[in-house]
MDAnalysis code that builds the backbone (N, CA, C; Angstrom):
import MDAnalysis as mda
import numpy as np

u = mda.Universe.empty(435, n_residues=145, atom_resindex=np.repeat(np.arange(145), 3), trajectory=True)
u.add_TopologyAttr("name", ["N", "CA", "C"] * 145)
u.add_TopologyAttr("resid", np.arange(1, 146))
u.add_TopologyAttr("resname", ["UNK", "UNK", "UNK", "UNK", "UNK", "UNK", "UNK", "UNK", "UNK", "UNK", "UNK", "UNK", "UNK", "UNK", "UNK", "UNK", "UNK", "UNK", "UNK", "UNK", "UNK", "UNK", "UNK", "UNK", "UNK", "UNK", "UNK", "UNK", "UNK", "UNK", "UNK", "UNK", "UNK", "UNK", "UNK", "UNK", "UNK", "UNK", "UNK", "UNK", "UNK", "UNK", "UNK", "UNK", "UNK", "UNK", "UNK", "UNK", "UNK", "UNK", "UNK", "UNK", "UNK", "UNK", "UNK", "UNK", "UNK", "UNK", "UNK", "UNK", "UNK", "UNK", "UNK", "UNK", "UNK", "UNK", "UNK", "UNK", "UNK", "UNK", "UNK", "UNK", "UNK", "UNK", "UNK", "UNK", "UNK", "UNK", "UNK", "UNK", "UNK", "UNK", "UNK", "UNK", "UNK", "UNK", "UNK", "UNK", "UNK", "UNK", "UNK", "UNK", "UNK", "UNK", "UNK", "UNK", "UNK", "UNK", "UNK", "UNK", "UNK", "UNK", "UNK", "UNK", "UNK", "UNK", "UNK", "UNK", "UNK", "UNK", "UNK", "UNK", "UNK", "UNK", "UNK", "UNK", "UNK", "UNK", "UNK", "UNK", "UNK", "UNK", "UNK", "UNK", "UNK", "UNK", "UNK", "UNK", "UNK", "UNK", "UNK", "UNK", "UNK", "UNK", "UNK", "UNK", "UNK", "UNK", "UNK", "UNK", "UNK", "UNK", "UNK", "UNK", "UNK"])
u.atoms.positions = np.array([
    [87.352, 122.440, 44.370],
    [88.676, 122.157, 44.847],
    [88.616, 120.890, 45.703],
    [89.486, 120.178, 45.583],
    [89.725, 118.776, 46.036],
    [90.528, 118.649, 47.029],
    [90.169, 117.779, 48.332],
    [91.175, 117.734, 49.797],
    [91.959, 116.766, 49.265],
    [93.274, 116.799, 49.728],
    [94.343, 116.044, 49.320],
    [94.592, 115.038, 50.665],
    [94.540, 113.545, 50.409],
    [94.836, 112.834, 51.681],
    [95.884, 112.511, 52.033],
    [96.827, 113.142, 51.270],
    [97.891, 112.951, 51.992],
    [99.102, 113.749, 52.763],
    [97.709, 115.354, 52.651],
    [98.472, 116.399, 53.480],
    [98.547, 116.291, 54.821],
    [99.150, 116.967, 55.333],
    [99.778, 116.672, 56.683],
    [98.589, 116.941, 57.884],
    [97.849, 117.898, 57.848],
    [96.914, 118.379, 57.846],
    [95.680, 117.368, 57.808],
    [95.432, 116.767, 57.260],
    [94.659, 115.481, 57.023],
    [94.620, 113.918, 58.097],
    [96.172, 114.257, 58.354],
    [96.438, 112.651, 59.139],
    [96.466, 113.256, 60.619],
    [95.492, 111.949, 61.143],
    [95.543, 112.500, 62.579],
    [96.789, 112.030, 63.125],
    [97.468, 112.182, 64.027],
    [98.866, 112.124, 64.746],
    [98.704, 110.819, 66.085],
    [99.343, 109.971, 65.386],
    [98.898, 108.898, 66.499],
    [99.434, 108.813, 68.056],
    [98.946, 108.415, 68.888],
    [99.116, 108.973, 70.191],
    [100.408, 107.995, 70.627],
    [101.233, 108.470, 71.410],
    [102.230, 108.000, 71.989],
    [102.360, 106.543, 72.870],
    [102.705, 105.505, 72.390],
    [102.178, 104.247, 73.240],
    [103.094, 104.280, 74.761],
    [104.406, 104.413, 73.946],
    [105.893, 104.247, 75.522],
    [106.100, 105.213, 76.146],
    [105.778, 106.305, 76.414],
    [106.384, 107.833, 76.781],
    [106.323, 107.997, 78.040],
    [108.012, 107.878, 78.733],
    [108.350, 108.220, 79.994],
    [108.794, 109.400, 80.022],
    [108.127, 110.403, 81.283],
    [109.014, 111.451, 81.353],
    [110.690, 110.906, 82.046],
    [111.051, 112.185, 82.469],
    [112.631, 111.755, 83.233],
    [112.318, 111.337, 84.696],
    [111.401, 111.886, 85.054],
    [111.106, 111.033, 86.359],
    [110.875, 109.948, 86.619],
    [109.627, 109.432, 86.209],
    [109.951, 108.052, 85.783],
    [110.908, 107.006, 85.439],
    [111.546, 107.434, 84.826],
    [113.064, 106.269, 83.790],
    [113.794, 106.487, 85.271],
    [113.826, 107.686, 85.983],
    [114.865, 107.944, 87.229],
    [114.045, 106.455, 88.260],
    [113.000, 106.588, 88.521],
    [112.292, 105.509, 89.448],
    [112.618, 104.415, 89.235],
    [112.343, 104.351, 87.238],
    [112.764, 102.579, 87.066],
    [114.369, 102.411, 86.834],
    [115.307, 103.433, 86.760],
    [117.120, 103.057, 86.937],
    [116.867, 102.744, 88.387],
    [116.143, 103.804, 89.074],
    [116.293, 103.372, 90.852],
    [115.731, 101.726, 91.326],
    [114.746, 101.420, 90.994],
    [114.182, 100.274, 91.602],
    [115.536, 99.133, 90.514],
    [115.315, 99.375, 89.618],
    [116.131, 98.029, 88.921],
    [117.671, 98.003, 89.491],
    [118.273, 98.947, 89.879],
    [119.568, 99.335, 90.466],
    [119.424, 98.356, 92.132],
    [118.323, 98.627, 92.822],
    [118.384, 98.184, 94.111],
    [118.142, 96.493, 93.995],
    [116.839, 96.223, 93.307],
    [116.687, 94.493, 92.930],
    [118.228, 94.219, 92.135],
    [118.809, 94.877, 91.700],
    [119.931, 93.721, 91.099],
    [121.008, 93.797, 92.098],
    [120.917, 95.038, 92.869],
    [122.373, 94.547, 94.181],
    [121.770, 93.838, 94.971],
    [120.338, 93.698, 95.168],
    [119.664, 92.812, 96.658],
    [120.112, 91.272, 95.775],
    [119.840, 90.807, 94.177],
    [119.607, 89.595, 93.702],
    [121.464, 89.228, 93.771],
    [122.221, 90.331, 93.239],
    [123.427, 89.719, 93.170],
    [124.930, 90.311, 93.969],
    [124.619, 91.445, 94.801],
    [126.022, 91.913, 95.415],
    [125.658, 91.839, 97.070],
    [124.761, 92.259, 97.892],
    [124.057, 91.947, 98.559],
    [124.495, 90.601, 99.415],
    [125.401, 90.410, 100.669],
    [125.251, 89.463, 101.366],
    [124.143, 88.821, 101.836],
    [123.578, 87.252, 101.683],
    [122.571, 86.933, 101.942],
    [122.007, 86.830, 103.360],
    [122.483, 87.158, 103.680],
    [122.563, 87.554, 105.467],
    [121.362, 88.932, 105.387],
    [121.835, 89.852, 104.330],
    [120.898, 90.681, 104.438],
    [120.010, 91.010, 103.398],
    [120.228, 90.542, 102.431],
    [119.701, 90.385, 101.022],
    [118.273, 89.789, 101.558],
    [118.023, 88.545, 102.128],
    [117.358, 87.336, 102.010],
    [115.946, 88.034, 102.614],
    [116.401, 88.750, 103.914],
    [115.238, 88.959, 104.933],
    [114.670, 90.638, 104.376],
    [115.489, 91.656, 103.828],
    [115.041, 92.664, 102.577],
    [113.907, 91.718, 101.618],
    [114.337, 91.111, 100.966],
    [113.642, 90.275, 99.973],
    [112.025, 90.010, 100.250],
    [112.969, 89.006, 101.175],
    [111.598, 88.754, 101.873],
    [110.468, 89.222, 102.741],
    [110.633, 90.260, 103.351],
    [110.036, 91.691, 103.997],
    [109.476, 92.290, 102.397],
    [110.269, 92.786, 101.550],
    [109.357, 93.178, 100.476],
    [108.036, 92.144, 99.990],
    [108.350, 91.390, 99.817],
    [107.107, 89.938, 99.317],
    [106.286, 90.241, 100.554],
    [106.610, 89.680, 101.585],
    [105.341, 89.796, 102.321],
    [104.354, 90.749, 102.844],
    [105.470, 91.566, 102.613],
    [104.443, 92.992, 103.946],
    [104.530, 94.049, 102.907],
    [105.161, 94.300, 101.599],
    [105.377, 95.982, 100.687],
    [104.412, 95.468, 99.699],
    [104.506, 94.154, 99.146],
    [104.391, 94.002, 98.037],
    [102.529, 93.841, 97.921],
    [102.194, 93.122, 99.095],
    [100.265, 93.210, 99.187],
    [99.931, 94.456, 100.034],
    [100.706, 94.962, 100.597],
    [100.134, 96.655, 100.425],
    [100.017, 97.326, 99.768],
    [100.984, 97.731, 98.530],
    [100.765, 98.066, 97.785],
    [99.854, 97.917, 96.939],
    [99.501, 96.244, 96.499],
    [98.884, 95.409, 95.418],
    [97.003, 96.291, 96.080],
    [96.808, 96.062, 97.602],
    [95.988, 96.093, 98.153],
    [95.496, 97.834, 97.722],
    [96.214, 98.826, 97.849],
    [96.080, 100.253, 97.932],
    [96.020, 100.577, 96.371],
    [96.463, 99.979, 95.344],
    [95.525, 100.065, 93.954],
    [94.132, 99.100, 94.200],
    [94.056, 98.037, 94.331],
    [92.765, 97.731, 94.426],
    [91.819, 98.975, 95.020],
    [91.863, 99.030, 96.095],
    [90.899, 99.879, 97.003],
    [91.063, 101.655, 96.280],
    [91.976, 102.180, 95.970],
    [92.075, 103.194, 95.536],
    [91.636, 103.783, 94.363],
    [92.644, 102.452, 92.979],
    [92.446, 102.213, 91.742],
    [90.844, 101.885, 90.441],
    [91.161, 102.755, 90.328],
    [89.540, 102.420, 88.853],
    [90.150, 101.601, 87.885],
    [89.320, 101.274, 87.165],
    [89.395, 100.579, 85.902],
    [90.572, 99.721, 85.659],
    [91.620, 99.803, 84.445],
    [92.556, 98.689, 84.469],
    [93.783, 98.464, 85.523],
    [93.656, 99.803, 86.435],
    [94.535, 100.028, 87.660],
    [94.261, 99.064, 88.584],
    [92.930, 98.723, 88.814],
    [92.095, 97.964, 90.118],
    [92.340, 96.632, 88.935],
    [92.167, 96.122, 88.280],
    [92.109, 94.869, 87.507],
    [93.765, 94.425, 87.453],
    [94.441, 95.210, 87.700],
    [96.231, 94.972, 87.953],
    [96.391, 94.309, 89.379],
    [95.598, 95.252, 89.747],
    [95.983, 94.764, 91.390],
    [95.122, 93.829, 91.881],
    [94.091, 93.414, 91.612],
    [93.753, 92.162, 92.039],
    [94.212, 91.049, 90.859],
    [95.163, 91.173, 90.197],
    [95.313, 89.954, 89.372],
    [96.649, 89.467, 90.260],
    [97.395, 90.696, 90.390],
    [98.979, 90.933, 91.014],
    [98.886, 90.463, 92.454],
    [97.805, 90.587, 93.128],
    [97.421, 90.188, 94.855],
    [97.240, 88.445, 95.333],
    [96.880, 88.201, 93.520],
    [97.103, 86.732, 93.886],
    [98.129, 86.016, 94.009],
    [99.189, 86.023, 93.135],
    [100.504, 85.463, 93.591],
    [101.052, 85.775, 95.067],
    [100.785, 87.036, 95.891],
    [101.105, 87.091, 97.031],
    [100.453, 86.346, 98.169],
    [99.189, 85.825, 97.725],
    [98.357, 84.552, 98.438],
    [99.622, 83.594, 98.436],
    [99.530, 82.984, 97.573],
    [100.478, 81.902, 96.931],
    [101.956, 82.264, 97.282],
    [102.553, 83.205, 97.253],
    [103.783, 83.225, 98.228],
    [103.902, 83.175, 99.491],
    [102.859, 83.472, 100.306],
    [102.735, 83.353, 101.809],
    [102.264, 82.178, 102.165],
    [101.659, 81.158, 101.138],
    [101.697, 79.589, 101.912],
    [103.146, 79.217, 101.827],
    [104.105, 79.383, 100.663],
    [105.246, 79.236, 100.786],
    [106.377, 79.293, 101.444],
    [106.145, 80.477, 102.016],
    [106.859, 81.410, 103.468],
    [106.356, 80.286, 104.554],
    [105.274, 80.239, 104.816],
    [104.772, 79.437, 105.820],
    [104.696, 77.955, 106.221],
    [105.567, 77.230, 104.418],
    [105.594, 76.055, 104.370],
    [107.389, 76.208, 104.734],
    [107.721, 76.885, 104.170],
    [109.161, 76.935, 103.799],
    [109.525, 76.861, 105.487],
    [109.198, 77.913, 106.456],
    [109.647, 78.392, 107.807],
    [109.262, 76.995, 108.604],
    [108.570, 75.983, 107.996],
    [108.426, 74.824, 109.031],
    [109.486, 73.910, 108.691],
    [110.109, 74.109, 107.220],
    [111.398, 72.927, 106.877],
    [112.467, 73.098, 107.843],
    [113.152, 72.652, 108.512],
    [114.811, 73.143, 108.622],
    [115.700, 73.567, 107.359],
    [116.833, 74.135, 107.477],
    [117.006, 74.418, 105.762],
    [118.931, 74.076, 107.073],
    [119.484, 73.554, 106.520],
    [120.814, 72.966, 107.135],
    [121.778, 73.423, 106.759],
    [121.223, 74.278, 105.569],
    [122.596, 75.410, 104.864],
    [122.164, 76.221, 105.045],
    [121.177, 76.880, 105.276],
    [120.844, 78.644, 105.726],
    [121.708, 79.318, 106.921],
    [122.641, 80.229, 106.476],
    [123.411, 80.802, 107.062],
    [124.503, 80.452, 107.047],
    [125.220, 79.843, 106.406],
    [126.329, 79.587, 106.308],
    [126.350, 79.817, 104.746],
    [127.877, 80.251, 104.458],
    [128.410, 80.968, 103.207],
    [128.638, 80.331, 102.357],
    [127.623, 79.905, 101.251],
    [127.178, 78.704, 100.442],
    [126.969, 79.553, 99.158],
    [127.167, 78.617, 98.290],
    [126.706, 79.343, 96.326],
    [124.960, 79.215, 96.677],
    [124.362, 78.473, 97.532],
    [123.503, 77.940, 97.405],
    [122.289, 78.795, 97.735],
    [122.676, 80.324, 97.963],
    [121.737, 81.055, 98.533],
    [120.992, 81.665, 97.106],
    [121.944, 81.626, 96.002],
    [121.354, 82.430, 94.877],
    [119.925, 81.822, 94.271],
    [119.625, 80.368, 94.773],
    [117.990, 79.923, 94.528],
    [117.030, 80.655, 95.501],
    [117.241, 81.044, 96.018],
    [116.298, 81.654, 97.590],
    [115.886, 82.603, 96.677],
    [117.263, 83.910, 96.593],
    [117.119, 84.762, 96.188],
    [116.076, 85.011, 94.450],
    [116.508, 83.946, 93.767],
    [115.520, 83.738, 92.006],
    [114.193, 83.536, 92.655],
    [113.713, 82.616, 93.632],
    [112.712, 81.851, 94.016],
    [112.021, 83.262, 94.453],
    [112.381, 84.071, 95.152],
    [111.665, 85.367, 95.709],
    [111.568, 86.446, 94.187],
    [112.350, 86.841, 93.208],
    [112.860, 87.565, 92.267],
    [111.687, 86.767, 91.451],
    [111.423, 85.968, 91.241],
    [110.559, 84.939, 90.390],
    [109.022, 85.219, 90.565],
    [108.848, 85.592, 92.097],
    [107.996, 85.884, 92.706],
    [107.169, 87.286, 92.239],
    [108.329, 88.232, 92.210],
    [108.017, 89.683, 91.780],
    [107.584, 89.581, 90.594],
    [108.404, 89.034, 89.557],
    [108.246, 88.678, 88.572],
    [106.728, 88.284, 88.000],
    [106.386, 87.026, 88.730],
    [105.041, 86.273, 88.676],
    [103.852, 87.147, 88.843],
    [103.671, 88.403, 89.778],
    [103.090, 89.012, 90.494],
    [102.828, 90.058, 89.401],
    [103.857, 90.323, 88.892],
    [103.374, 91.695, 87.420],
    [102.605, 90.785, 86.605],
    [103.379, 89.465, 86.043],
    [102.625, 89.381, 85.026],
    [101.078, 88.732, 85.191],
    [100.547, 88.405, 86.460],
    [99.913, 87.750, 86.562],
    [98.535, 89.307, 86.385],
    [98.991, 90.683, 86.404],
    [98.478, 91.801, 86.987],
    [98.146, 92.071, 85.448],
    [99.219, 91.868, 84.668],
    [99.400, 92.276, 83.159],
    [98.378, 91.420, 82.264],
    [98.326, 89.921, 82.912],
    [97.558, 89.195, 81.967],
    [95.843, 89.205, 82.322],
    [95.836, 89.471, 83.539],
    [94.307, 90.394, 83.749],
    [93.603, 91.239, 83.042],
    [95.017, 92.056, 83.012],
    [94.281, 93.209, 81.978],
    [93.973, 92.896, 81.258],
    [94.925, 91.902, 80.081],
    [94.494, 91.773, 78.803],
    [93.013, 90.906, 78.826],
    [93.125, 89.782, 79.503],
    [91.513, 89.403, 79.734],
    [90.469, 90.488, 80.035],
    [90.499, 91.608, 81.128],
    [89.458, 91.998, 80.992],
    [89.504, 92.972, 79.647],
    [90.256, 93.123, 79.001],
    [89.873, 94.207, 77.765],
    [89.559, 93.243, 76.755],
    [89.988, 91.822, 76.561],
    [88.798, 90.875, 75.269],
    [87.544, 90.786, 76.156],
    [87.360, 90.722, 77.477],
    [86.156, 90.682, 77.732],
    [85.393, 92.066, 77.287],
    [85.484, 92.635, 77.587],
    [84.986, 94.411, 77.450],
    [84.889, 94.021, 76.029],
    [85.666, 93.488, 74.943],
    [85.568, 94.095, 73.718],
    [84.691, 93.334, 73.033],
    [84.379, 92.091, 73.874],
    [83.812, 91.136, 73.011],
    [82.043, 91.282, 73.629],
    [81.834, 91.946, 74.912],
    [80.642, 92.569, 74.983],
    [80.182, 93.825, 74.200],
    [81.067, 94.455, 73.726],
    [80.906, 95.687, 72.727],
    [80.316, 95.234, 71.596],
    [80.879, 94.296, 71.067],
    [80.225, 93.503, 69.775],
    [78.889, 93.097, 69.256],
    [78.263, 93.210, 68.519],
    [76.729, 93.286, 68.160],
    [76.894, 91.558, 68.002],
])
């Protein structure tokens, strides 16, 4: 008697790549809900210094507490992601020595502050994301005979 390959029974069941529970999707409606009223409803009066309190002081604690905590591609996220926050804090520190002659007064002109920080977050994943993928061609290309 002959196995048939194309019984059901036969094929292994490939594993799930995207799968959020409901908790999750609830975290990411929550966080994407708060960044888009801080980027666009949000008076910049209070928007700006939120923003910017997240970048400096949430965002390399966090980055910092997967490093130190995190194994494998968790710890390789967070030190890829820890570097852009180097690089935003000379910015902060260059930026706070300019005068800025429109800051605080009720200008269109605040919505670059706000991208320039949003850009930031932005920069900071992918810089975490493209780590990974380097260290897994590295890993794969030491696997190789």
């Amino acid at each position: 008697m002959s196995t048939n390959q194309d019984s059901p029974e036969s094929q292994t069941p490939l594993p799930p790549r995207f799968q959020f529970g409901l908790g999750t999707m609830f975290w990411i409606t929550t966080v994407t809900a708060i960044v888009c009223a801080l980027l666009f409803r949000v008076p910049a009066e209070i928007a700006i210094p939120i923003m910017l309190f997240i970048s400096v002081a949430v965002l390399p604690a966090v980055w910092t507490t997967i490093i130190v905590y995190g194994r494998g591609y968790r710890r390789t996220f967070g030190i890829g992601a820890i570097f852009p926050s180097g690089a935003f804090l000379l910015v902060v520190l260059v930026a706070f020595n300019v005068p800025f002659p429109h800051w605080g007064s009720r200008s269109e002109d605040d919505f670059w502050l706000r991208f320039v920080i949003f850009a930031f977050w932005v920069s900071s994943l992918l810089v975490g994301v493209v780590c990974m993928g380097v260290r897994r061609l590295v890993e794969r290309r030491q696997t190789l005979p």
